[in-house]
Structures are given as structure tokens and as C-alpha cells.
N, CA, C and O atoms as a MOPAC input file, in Angstrom:
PM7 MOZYME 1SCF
protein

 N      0.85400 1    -1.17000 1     0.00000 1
 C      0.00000 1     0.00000 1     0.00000 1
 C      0.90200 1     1.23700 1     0.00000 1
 O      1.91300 1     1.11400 1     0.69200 1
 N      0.76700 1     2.22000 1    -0.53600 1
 C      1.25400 1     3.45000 1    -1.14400 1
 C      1.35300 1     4.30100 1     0.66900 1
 O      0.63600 1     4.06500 1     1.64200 1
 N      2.42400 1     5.21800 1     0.55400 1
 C      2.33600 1     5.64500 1     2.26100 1
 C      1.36500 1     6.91600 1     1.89500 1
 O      1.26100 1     7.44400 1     3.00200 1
 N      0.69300 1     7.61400 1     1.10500 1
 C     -0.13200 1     8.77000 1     0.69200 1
 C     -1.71700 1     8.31000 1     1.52000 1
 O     -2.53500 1     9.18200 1     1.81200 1
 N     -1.91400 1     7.08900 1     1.76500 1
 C     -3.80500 1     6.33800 1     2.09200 1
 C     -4.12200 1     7.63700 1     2.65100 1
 O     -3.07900 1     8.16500 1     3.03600 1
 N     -5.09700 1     8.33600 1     2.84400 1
 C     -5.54800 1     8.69700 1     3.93800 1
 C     -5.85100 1     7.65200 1     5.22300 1
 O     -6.15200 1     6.49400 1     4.93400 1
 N     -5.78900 1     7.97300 1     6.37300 1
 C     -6.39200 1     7.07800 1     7.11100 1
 C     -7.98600 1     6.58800 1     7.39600 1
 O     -8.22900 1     5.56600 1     8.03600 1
 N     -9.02100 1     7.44700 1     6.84100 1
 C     -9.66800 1     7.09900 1     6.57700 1
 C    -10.34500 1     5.93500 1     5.51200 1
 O    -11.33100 1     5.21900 1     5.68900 1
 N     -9.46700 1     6.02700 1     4.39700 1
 C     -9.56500 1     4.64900 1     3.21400 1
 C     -8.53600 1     3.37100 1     4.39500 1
 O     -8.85700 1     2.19100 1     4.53900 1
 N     -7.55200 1     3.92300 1     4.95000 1
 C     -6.71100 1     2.70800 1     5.70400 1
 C     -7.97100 1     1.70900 1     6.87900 1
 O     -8.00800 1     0.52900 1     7.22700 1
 N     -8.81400 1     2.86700 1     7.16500 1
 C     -9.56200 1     2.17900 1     8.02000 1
 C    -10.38800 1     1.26400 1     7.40400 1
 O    -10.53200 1     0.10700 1     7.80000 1
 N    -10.86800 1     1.69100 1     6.56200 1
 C    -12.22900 1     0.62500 1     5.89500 1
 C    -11.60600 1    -0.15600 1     5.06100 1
 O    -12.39200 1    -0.60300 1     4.22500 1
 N    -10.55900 1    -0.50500 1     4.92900 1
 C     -9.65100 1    -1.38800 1     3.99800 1
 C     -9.01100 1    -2.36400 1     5.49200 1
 O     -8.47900 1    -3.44700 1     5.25200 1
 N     -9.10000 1    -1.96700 1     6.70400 1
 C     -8.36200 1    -2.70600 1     7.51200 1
 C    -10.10700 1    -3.69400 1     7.84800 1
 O    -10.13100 1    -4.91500 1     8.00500 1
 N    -11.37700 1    -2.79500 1     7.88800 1
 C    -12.52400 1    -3.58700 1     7.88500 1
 C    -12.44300 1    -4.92300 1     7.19100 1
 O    -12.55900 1    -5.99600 1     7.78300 1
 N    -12.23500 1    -4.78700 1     5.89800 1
 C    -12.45600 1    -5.49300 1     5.08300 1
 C    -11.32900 1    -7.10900 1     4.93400 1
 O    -11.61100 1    -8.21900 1     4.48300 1
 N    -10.11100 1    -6.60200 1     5.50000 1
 C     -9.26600 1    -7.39900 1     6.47000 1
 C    -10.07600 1    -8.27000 1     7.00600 1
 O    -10.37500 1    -9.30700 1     6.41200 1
 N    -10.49500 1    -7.99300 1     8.08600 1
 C    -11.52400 1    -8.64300 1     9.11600 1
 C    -12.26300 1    -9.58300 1     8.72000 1
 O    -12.44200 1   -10.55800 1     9.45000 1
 N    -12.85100 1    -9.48900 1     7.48100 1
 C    -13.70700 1   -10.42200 1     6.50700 1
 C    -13.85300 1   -11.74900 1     7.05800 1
 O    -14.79700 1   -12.11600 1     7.75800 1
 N    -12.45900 1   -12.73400 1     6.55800 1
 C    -12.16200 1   -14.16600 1     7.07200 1
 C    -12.59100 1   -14.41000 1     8.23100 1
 O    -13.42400 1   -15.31600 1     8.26300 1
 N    -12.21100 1   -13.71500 1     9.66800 1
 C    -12.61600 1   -13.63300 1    10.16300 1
 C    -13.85200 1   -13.95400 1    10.80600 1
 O    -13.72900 1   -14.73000 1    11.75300 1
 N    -15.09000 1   -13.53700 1    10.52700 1
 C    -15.85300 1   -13.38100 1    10.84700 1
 C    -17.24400 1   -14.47400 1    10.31900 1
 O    -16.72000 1   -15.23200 1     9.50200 1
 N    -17.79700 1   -14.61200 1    10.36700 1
 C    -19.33800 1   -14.97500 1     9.85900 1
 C    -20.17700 1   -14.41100 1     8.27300 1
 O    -20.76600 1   -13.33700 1     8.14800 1
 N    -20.02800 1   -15.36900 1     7.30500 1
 C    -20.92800 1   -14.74000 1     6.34200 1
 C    -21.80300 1   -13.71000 1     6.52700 1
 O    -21.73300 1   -12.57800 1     6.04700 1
 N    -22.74900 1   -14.23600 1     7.35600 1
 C    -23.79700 1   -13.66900 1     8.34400 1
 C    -23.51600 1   -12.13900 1     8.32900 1
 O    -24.25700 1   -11.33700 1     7.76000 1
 N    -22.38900 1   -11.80200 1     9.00000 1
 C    -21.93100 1   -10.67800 1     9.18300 1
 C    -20.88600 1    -9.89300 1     8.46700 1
 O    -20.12600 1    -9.02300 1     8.89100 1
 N    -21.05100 1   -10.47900 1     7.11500 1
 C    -20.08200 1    -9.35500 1     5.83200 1
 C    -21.01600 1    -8.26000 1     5.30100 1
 O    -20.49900 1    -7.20500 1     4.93400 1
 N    -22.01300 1    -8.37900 1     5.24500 1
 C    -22.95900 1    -7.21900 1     4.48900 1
 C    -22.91300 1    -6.18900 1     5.37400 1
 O    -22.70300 1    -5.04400 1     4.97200 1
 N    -23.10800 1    -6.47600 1     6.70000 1
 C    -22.65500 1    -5.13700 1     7.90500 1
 C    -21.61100 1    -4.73800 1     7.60900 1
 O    -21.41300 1    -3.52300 1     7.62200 1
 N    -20.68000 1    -5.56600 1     7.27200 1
 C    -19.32000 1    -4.93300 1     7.05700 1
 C    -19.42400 1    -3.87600 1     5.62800 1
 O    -19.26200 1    -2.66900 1     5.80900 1
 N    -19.64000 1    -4.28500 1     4.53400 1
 C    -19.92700 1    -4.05900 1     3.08600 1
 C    -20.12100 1    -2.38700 1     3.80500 1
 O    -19.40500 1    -1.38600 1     3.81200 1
 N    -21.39900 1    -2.70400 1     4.33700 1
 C    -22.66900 1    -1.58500 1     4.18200 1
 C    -21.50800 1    -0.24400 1     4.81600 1
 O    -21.43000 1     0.88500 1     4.33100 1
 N    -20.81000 1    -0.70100 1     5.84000 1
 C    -20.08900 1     0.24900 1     6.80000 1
 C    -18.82800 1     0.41200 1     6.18300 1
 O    -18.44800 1     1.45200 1     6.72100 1
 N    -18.02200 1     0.10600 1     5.48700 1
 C    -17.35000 1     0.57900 1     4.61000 1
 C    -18.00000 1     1.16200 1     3.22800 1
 O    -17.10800 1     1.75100 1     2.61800 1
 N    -18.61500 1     1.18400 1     2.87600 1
 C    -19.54700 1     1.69000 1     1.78200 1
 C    -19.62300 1     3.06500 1     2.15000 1
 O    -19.40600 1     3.96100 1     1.33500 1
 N    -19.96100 1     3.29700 1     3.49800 1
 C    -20.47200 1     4.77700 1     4.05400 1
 C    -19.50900 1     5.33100 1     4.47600 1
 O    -19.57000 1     6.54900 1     4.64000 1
 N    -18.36100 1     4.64700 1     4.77400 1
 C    -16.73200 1     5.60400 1     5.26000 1
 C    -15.78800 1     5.79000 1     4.26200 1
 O    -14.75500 1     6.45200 1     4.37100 1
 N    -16.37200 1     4.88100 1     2.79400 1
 C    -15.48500 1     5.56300 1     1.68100 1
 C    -16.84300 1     6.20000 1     0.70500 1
 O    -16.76300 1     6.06600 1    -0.51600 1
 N    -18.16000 1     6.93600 1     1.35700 1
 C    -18.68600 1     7.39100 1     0.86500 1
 C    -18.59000 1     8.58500 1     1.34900 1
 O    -19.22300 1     9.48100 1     0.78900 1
 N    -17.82600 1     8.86500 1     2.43600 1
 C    -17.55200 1     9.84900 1     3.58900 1
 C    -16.82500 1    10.41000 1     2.73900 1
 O    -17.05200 1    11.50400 1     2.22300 1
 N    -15.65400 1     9.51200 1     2.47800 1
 C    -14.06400 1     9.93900 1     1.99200 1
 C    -14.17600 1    10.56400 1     0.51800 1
 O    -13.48500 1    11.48900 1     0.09200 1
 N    -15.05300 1     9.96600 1    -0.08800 1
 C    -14.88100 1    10.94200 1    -1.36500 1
 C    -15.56200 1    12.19500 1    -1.14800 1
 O    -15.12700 1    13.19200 1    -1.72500 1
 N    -16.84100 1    12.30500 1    -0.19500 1
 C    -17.90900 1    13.55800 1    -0.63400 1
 C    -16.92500 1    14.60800 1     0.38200 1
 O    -17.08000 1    15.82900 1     0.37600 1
 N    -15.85000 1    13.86500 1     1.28200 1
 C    -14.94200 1    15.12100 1     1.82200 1
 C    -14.34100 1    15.50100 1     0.36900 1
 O    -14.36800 1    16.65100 1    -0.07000 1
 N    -13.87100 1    14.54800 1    -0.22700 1
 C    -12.62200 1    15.21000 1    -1.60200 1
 C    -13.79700 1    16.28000 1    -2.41000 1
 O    -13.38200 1    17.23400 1    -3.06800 1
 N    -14.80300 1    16.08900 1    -2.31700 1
 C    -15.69200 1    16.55200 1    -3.03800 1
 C    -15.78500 1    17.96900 1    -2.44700 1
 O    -16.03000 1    18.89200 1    -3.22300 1
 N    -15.60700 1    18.22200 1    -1.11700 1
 C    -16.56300 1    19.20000 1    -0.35000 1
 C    -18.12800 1    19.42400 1    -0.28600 1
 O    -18.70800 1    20.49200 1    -0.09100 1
 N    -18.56100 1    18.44000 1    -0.45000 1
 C    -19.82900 1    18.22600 1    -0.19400 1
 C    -20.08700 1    16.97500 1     1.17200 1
 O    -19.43700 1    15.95100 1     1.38200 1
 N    -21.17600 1    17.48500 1     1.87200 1
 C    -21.59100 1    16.08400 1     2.68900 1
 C    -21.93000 1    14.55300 1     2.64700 1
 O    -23.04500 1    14.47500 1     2.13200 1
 N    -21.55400 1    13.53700 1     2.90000 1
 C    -22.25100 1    12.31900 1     2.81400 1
 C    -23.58100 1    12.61700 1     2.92500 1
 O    -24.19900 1    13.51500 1     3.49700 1
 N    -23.94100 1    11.52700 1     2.15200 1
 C    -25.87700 1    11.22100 1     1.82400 1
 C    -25.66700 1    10.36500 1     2.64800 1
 O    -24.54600 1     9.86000 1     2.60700 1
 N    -26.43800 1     9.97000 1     3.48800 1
 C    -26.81900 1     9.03800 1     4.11900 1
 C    -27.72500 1     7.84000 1     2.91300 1
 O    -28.46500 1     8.13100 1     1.97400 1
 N    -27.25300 1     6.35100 1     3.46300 1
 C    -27.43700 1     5.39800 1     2.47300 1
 C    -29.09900 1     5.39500 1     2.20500 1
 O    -29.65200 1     5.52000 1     3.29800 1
 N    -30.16800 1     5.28600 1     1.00900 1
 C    -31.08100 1     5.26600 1     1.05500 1
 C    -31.94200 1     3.72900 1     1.34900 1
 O    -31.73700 1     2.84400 1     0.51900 1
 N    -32.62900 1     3.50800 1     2.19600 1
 C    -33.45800 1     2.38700 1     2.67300 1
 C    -33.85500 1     1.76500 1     1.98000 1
 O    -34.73800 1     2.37800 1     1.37900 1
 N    -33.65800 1    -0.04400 1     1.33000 1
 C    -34.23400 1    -0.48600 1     0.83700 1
 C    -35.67300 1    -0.97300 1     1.29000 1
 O    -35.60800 1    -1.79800 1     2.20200 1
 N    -36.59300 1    -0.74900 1     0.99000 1
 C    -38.03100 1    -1.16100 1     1.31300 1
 C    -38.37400 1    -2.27300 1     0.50000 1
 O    -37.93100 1    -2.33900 1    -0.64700 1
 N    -39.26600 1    -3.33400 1     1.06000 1
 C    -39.90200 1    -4.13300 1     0.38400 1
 C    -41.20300 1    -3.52400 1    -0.59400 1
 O    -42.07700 1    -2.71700 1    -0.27700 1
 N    -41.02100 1    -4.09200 1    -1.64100 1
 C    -42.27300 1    -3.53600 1    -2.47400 1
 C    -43.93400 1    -3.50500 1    -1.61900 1
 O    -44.43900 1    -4.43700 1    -0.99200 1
 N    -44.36700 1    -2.47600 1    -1.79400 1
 C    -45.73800 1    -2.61600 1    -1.20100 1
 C    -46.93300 1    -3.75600 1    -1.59400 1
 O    -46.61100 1    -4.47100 1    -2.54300 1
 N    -48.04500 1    -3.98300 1    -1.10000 1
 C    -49.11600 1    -4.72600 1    -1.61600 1
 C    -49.25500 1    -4.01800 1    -3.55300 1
 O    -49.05400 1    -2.89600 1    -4.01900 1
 N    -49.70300 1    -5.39500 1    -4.21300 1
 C    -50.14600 1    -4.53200 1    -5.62300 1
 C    -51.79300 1    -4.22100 1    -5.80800 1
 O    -52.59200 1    -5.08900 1    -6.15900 1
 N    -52.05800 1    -3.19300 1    -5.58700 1
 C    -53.43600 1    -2.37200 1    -5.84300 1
 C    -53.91900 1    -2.49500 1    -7.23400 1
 O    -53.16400 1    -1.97800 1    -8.05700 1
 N    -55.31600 1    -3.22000 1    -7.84800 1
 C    -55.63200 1    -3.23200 1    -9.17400 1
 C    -55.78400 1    -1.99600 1    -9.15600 1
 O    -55.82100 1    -1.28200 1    -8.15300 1
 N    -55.90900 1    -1.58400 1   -10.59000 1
 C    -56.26800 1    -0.35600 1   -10.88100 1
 C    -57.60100 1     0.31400 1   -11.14500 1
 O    -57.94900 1     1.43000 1   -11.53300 1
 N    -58.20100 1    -0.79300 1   -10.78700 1
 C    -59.85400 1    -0.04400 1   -10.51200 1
 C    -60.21400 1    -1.44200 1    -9.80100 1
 O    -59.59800 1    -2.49200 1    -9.98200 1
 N    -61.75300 1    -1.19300 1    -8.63500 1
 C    -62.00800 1    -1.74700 1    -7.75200 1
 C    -62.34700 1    -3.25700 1    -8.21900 1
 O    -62.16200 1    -3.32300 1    -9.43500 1
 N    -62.72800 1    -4.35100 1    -7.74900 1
 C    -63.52100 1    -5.36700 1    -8.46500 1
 C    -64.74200 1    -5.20300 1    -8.74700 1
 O    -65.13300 1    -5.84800 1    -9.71900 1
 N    -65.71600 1    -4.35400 1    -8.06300 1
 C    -67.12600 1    -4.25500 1    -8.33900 1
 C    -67.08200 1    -3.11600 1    -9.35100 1
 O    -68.24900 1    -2.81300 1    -9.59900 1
 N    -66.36700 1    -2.47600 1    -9.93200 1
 C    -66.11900 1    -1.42700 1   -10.74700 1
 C    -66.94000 1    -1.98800 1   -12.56700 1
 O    -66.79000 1    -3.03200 1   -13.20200 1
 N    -67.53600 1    -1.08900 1   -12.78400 1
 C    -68.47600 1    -1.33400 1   -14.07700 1
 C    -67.31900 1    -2.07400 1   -15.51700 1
 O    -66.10900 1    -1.88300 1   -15.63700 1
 N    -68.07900 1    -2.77100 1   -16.27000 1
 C    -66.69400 1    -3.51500 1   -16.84400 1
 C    -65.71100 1    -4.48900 1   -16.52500 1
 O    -64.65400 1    -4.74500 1   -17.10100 1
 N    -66.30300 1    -5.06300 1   -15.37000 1
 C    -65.27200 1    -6.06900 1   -15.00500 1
 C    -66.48900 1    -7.59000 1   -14.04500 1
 O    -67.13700 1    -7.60600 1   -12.99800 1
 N    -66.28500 1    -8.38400 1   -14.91300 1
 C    -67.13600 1    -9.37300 1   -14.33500 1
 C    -67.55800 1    -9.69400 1   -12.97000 1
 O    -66.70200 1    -9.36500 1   -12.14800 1
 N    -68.66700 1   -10.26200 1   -12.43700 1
 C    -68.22400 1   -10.86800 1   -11.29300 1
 C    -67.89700 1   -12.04900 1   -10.76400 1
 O    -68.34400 1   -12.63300 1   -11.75200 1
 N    -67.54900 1   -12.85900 1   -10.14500 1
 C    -67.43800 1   -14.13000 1    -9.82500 1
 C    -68.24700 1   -15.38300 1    -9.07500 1
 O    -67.72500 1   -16.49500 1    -8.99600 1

């Protein structure tokens, strides 16, 4: 490794070290948390703030697009 790292990239590169380590189970925590400390590290080079990561949600229920008793549509 180059002696220039910031210590901030040294840190989430020493995370990722850790890997073997640990539990399948528990690499995506890892992923996710280095993801956000070299998302840190660029939006500093940037001068702008980190975004905070956006939430994956499960898709909602699917709503037909008009009711079942709605005119035009059979009944059962």
C-alpha cells in the first residue's frame, strides 16, 4: 500500500481485512459500513456532505387499478 492512504480509506480497507474472520452472516454489515466511510471519503474530496445510504423497502401490496365491483369487469 502506497504511504499517501488517507487514514480514513486505511480504516475501511483494515474492515475489510476482518472479513475471514468473521461470519458470512456478518459481511454485508461490514460491506454496508465501509460503503459509508469511503462514501464519507470521497464527498470530503468533493466538499460536499455524505448522503446518508437510502433504505431499501420491500415492495408494497399490488393495488388493481380499478375496484372489483367497478363497471366492466365481471363478477365471480
Amino acid at each position: 500500500m502506497t504511504v499517501d492512504v488517507p487514514d480514513d480509506v486505511r480504516g475501511a480497507l483494515a474492515r475489510v481485512d476482518r472479513l475471514p474472520a468473521l461470519p458470512v452472516s456478518a459481511h454485508v454489515a461490514v460491506f454496508e459500513e465501509v460503503h459509508r466511510l469511503l462514501d464519507g471519503v470521497l464527498a470530503d474530496l468533493d466538499g460536499l456532505t455524505a448522503t446518508p445510504p437510502i433504505p431499501v423497502t420491500p415492495p408494497g401490496p399490488v393495488t388493481p387499478s380499478r375496484p372489483a365491483d367497478a363497471p366492466g369487469r365481471p363478477r365471480a
